[in-house]
Each structure stands twice: as C-alpha cells, then as structure tokens.
N, C-alpha and C positions, 0 to 999 in steps of 0.2 A: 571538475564536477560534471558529471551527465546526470541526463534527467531519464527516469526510467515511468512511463504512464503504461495503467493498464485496467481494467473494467472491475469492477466489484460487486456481486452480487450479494444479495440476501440482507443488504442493509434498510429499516425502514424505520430508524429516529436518529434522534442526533448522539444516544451514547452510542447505538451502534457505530456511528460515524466515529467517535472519540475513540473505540474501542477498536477499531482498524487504524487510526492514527497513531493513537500509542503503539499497538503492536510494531509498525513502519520503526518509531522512531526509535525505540528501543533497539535497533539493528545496530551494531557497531559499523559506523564511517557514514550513514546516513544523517545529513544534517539537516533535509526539511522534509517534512510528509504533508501533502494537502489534499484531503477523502472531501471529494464532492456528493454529497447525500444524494441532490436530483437527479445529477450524470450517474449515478452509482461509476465514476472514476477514482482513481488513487493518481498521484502524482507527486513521486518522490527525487528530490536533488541527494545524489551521493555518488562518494569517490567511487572510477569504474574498478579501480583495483583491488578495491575490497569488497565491493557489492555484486551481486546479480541479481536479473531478476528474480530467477528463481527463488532465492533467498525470500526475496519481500514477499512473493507469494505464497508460500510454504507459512510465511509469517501471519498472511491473513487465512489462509485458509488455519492454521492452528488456534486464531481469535473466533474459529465459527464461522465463516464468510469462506463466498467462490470466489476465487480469484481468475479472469482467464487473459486473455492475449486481447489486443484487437486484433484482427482480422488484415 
C-alpha cells in the first residue's frame, strides 16, 4: 500500500469534508481516505497498482473541491 497526500481546497464544514471522503473512498483499490478540514489535506492508503493520484484528484475535483499537489 502507499500513501498518496495532497491539499484540498474549497472545503469549509464537515459534509464538505465527508463529501471528499466518500468521493476517495469510492475509488476501487483504495482502502482508507482521511480529509483533514483545518489542513484542507486528503490523505489516502491504496494499492499503487491500481491507483494514481490523478485519479483521487479528478475524484475530488468531480465532488466540487480543488485538488492540487504540494509543492
């Protein structure tokens, strides 16, 4: 499993939060998603063979939310 972290914008309650969680988790081969509301971060464990990031990001930017890289 690798862990794939990266920033999230545009979130400010807690469905938002829930609503970027679910979107993560709903990805097939990802088995944890954890959306920190204050860091506006995401930090998702899943297999590297089936995920990218891209994917996850595509996933939150489709829930409404910016997704970007750190830096």
């Amino acid at each position: 499993m690798d862990e794939f972290k990266f920033k999230v914008s545009g979130m400010s309650c807690g469905h938002c939060q829930m609503t970027v969680k679910k979107a993560l988790e709903q990805i097939p081969g990802v088995s944890k998603a954890d959306v920190n509301l204050a860091n506006g971060t995401a930090s998702v464990t899943a297999e590297p063979a089936r995920v990218k990031i891209e994917q996850l990001m595509q996933a939150v930017e489709a829930a409404g939310f910016q997704p970007a890289r750190f830096d």
